[in-house]
C-alpha positions as CSV (number, residue, x, y, z in Angstrom):
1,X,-5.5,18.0,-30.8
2,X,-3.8,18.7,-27.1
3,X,-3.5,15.5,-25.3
4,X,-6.0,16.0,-22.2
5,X,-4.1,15.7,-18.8
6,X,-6.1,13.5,-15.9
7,X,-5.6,15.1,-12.1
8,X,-5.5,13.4,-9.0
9,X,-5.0,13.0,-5.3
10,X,-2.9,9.6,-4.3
11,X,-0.4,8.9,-1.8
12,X,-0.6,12.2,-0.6
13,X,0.7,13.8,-3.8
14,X,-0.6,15.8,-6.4
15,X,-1.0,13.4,-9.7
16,X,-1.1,14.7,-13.2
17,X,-1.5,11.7,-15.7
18,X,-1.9,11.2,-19.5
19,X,-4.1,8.7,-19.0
20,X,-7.2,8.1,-16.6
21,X,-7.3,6.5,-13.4
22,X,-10.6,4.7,-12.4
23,X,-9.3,3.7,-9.5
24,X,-7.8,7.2,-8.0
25,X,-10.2,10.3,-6.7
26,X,-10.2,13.4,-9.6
27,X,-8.8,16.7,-7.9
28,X,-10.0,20.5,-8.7
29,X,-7.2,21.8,-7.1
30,X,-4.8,24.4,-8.9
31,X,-1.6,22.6,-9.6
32,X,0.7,22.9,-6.7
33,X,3.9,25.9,-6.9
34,X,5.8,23.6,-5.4
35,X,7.1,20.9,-8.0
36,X,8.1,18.7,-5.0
37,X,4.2,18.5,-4.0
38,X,3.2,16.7,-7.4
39,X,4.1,13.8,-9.5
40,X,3.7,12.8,-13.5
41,X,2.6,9.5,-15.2
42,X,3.8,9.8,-18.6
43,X,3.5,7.8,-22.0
44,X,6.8,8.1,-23.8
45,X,9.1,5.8,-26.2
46,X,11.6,3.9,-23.8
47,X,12.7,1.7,-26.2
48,X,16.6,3.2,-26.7
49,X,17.2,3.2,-22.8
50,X,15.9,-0.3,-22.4
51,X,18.4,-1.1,-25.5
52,X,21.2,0.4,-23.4
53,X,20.5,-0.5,-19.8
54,X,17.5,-2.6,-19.4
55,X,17.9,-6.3,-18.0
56,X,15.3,-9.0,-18.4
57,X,13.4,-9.9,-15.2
58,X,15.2,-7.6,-13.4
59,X,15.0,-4.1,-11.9
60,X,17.6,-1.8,-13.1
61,X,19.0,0.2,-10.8
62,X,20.7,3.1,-13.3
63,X,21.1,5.8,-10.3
64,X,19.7,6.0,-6.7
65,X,17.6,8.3,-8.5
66,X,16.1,6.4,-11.5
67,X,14.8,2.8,-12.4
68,X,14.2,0.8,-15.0
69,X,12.0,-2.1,-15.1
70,X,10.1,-4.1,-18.0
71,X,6.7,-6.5,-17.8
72,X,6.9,-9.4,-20.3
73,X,3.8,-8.3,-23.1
74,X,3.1,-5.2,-20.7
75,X,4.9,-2.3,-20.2
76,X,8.2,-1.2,-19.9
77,X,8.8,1.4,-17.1
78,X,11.0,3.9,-15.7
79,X,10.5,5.8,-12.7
80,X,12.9,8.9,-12.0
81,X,13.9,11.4,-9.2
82,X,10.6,10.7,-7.1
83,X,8.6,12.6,-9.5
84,X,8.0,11.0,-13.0
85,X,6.8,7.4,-13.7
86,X,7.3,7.4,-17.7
87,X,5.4,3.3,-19.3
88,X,5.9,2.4,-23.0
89,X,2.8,0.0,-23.7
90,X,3.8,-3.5,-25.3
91,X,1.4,-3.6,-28.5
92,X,-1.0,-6.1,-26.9
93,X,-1.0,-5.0,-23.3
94,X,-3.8,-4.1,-21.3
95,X,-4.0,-0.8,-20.0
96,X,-5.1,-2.2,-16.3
97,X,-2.3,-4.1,-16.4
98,X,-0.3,-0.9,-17.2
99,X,-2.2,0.6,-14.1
100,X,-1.9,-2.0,-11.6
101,X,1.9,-1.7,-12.5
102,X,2.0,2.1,-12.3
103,X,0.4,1.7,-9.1
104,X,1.8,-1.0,-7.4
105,X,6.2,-1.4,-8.3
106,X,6.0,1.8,-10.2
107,X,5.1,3.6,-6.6
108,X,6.7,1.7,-4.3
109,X,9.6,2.4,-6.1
110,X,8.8,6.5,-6.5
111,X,8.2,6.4,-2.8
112,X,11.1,5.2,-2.0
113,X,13.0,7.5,-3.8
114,X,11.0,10.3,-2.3
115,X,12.4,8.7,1.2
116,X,8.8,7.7,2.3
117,X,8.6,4.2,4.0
118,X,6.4,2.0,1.2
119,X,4.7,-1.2,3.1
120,X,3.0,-3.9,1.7
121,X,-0.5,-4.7,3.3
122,X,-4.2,-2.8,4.3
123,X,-4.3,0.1,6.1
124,X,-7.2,0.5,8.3
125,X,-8.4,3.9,10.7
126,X,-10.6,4.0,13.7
127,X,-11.0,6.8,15.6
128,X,-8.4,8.7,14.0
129,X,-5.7,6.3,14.2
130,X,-4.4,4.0,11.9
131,X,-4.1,0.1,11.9
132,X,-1.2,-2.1,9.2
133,X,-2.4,-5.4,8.6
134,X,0.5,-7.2,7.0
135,X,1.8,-10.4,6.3
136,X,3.0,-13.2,3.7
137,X,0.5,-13.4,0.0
138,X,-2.3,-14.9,1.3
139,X,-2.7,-14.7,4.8
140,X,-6.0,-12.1,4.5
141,X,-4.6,-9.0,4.9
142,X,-7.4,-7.7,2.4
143,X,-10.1,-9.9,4.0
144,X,-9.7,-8.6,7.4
145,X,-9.4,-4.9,6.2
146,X,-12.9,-5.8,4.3
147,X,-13.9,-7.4,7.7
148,X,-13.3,-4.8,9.9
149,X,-14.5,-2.2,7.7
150,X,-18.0,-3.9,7.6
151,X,-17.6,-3.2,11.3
152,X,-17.3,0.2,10.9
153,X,-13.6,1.2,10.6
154,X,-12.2,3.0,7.7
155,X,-10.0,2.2,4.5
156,X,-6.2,4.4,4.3
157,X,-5.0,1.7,2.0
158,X,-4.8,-1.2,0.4
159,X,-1.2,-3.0,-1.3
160,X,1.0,0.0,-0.8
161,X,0.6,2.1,2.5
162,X,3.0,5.4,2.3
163,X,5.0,5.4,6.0
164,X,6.3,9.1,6.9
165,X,7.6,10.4,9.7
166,X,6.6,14.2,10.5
167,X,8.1,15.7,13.7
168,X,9.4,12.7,14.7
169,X,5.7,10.9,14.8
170,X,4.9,8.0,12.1
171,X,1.6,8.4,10.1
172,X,0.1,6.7,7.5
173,X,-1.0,8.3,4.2
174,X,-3.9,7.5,2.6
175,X,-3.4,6.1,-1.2
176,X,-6.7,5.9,-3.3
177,X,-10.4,3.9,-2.3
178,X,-10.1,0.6,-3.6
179,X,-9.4,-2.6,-2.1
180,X,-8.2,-5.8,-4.2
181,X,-9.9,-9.2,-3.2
182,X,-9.8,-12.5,-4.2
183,X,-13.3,-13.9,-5.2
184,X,-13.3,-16.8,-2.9
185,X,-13.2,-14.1,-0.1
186,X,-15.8,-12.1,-2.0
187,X,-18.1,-14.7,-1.8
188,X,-17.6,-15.2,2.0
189,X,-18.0,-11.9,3.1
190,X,-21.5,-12.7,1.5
191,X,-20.9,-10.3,-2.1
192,X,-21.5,-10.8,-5.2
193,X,-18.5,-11.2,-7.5
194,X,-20.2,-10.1,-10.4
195,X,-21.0,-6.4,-8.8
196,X,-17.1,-5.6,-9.4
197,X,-14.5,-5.8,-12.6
198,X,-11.8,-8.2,-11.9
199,X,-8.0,-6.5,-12.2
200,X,-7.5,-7.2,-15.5
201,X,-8.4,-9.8,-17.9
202,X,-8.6,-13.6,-16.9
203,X,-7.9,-12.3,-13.4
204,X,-10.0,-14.2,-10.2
205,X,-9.0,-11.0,-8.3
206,X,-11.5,-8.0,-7.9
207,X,-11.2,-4.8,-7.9
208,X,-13.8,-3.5,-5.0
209,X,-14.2,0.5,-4.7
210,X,-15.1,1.9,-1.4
211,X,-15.2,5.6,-1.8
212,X,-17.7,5.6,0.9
213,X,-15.1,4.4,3.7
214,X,-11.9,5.7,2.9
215,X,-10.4,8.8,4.8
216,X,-8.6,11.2,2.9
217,X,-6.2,12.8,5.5
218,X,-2.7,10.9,7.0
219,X,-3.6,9.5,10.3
220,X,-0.9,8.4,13.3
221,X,0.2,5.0,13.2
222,X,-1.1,3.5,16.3
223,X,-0.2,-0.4,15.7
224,X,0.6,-3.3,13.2
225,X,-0.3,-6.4,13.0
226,X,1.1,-9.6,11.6
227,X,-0.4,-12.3,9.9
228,X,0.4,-16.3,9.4
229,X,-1.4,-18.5,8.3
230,X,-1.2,-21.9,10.2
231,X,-3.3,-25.3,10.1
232,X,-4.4,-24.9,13.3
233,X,-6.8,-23.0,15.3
234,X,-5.8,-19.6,15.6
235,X,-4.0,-18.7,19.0
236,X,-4.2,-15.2,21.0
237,X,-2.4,-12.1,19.7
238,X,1.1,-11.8,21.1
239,X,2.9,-8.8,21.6
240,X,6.3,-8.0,19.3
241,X,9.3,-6.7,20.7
242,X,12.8,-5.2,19.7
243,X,14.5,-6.8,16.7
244,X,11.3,-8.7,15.6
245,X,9.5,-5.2,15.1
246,X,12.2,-4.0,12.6
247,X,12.1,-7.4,11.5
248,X,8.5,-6.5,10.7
249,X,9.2,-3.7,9.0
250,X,12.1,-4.9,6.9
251,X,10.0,-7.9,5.5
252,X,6.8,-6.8,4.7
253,X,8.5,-3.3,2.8
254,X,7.0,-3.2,-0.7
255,X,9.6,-4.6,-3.0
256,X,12.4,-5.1,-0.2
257,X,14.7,-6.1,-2.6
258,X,15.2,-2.3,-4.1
259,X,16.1,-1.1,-0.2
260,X,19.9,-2.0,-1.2
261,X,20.1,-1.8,-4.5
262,X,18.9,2.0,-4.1
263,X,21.7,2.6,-1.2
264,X,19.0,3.0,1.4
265,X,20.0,0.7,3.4
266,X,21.2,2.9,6.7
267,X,18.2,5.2,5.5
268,X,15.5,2.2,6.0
269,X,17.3,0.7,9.2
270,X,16.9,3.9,11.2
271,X,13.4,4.9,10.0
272,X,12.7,1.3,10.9
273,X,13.8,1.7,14.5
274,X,12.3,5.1,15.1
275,X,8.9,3.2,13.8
276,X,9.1,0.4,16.2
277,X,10.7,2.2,19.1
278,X,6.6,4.0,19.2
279,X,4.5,1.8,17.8
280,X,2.8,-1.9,19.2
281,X,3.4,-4.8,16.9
282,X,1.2,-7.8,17.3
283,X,1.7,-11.5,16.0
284,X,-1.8,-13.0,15.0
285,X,-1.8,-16.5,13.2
286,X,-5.1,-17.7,11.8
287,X,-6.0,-21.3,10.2
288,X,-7.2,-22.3,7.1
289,X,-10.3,-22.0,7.5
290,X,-12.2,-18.4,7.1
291,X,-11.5,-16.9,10.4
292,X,-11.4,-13.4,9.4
293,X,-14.7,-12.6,11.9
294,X,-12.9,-13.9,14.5
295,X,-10.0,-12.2,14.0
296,X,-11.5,-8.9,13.3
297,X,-13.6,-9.5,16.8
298,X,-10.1,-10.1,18.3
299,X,-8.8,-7.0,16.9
300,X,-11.8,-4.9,17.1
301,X,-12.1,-6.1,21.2
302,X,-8.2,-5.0,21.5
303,X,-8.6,-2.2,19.9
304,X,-11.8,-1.1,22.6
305,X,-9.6,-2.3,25.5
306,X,-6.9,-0.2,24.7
307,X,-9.5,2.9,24.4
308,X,-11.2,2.2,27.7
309,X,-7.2,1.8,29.4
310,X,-6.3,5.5,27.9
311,X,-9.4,6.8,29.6
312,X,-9.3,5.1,32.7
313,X,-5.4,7.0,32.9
314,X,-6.8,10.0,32.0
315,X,-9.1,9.9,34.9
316,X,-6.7,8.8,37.1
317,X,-4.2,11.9,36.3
């Protein structure tokens, strides 16, 4: 019996999977001409190259053009020339572990390869421009994104946001409709945890679909902003400037650690500074408490101010 292949659209590519996807949209496009335009998840036996080459807890780096990682009681996986993520299951793995893998490190890696800029965060879109909300594990990046989508702004993405520049102007591509929350937040952005399935077993992390809000075309990137976490009350957004915007960009990459080891090094440095030489960068620190209201407000309110100062030049031409 022919093995049935599962399409989709994700990270702006054309995906053709042996096995499904709950979490990506289903395409009835015709496959693309253009091999470049799609990618392939594939099940296969990677048992002799992980005999040869593979390193525990480690990613290995066997050309700029291939990588070989393994999960412990998982997955192992290889990802190669931008265009093929091949996973051989572990006997006892669970295949949303395998997925969460495929689509987290498995793409951030593919990206990469494919010389698009992979960030870590939420990617947000009002009015047909796009918002990064970044910052270190558990600072809210999620929350906020949830927060300001309640107030009527749209979802591009959520853990890996695709960066890519196109005639010289940064936009963000969207990646699939699903955000990822912790249930804590869940439960104070008044939902109930038990509407959603958790990422995969014994996780207290949800998977939370929002087909209804997400945009489907690459918006302009029209700021970022920066989260810490601090004990005290939050303080006003500051702007960033200079070094501390590629700073920005270098740290909060999506598995920054592969940047050298895949010789990208003068290829990220200068993408970096043609991204922060035309884009706004704001430092926001919030406290311990559950802010995220007030900081959407903040953001929201900056966002409108900006608007209302594009117009009032407009008028003024």
């Amino acid at each position: 019996m022919e093995k049935k292949t599962h399409k989709y659209r994700a990270f702006g590519l054309y995906v053709l999977s042996d096995i499904p996807f709950k979490e990506l949209v289903a395409s009835e496009e015709s496959e693309p001409s253009n091999p470049f335009e799609k990618i392939c998840i594939k099940q296969r036996d990677l048992s002799s190259i992980w005999d040869n080459y593979g390193e525990k807890r480690k990613f290995k780096v066997l050309t700029d053009q291939s990588v070989l990682f393994t999960v412990n009681e998982t997955a192992t996986f290889y990802i190669e020339g931008g265009r093929i993520i091949y996973f051989d299951p572990h006997p006892s793995s669970s295949i949303d572990k395998i997925r969460l893998f495929i689509l987290g490190s498995c793409m951030g890696v593919l990206l990469m390869q494919r010389r698009i800029l992979p960030l870590h965060g939420s990617a947000v879109m009002k009015d047909g421009k796009a918002y990064l909300i970044v910052g270190d594990s558990g600072a809210g990046k999620s929350t906020l994104a949830s927060t300001l989508i309640l107030k009527g702004w749209s979802l591009l993405s959520d853990d890996v946001i695709p960066i890519q520049l196109v005639n010289g102007i940064a936009y963000v591509v969207p990646s699939y409709p699903q955000q990822k929350l912790w249930d804590e937040s869940i439960k104070k952005l008044g939902l109930s945890v038990t509407s959603y399935h958790p990422l995969f077993d014994r996780e207290n992390k949800y998977a939370i679909p929002v087909q209804n809000v997400f945009t489907h075309h690459s918006v302009p990137l029209a700021g970022i902003f920066v989260l810490h976490q601090v004990n005290e009350r939050p303080k006003e957004i500051h702007p960033l400037s200079g070094l501390q915007k590629i700073e920005v960009l270098d740290t909060h990459t999506y598995r920054p650690f592969m940047i050298g080891r895949l010789g990208l090094l003068t290829w990220h440095f200068d993408l970096s500074v043609k991204i922060a030489s035309q884009i706004p960068m704001y430092a926001i620190e919030r406290s311990n408490l559950f802010s995220a209201y007030e900081l959407a407000d903040t953001i929201h309110n900056l966002f409108e101010e900006e608007q209302n100062d594009n117009k009032e030049a407009i008028v003024n031409q």
